[in-house]
PLY file of the C-alpha trace (Angstrom):
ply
format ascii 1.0
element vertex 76
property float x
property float y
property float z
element edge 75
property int vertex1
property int vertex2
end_header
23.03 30.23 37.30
22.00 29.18 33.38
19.00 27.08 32.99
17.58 26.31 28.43
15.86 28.66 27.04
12.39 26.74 27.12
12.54 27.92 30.81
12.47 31.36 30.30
9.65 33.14 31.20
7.41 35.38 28.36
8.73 38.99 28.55
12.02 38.06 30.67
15.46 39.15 29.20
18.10 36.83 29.38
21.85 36.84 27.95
22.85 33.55 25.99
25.75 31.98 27.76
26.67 28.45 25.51
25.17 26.70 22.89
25.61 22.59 23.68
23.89 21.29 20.42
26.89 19.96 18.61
27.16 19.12 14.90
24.11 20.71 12.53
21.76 21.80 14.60
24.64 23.57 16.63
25.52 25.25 13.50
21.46 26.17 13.05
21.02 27.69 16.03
24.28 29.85 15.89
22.93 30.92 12.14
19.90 31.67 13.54
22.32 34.59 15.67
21.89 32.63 19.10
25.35 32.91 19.76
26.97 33.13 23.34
26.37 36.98 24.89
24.10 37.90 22.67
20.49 39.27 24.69
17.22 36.89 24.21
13.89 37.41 25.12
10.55 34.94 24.79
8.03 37.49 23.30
5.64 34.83 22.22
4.75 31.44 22.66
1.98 28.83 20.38
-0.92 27.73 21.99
0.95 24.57 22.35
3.98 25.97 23.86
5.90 25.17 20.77
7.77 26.92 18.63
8.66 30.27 20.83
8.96 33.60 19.24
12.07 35.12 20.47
13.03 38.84 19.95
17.29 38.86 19.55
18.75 42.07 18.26
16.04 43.83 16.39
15.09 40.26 14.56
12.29 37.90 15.93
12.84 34.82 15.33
10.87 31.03 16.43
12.61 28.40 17.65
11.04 24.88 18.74
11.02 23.74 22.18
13.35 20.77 21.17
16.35 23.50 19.80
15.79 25.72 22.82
16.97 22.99 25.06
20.27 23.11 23.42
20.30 27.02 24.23
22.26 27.66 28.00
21.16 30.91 28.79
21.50 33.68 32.24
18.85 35.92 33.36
19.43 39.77 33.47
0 1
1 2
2 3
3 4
4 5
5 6
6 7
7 8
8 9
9 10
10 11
11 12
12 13
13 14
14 15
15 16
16 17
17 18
18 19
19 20
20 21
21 22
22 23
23 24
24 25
25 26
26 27
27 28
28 29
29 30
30 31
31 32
32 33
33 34
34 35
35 36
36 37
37 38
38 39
39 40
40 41
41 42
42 43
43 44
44 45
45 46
46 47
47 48
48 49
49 50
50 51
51 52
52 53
53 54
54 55
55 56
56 57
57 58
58 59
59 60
60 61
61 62
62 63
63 64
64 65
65 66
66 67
67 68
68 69
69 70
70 71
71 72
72 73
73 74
74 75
């Protein structure tokens, strides 16, 4: 079952399994190396809940709440 990445818990690892932003901010993300299979984990979050810090690979990277909705992803 994939829920967005906003839902994923701090310290949970997940696997990426699509990307629905279309268009630029499709192409963003999947710069950013959020591609599909690729391993994701929340390692920080603002005190407002937005941006996230996410740990991919051996690169942390933050991504706002609004892009992270675009971001399908599985649990591990």
């Amino acid at each position: 079952m994939s829920f967005n990445l906003r839902q994923l818990p701090m310290d949970k690892n997940a696997r990426i399994d699509r990307i629905t932003a279309q268009g630029e901010l499709g192409r963003r993300i999947r710069d950013m190396g959020l591609v599909p299979g690729m391993d994701v984990k929340v390692i920080g979050k603002a005190p407002l809940r937005d941006p996230v810090a996410l740990r991919i690979g051996g690169s942390t990277i933050s991504l706002r709440n609004s892009e992270a909705d675009y971001v399908q992803v599985e649990a591990i």
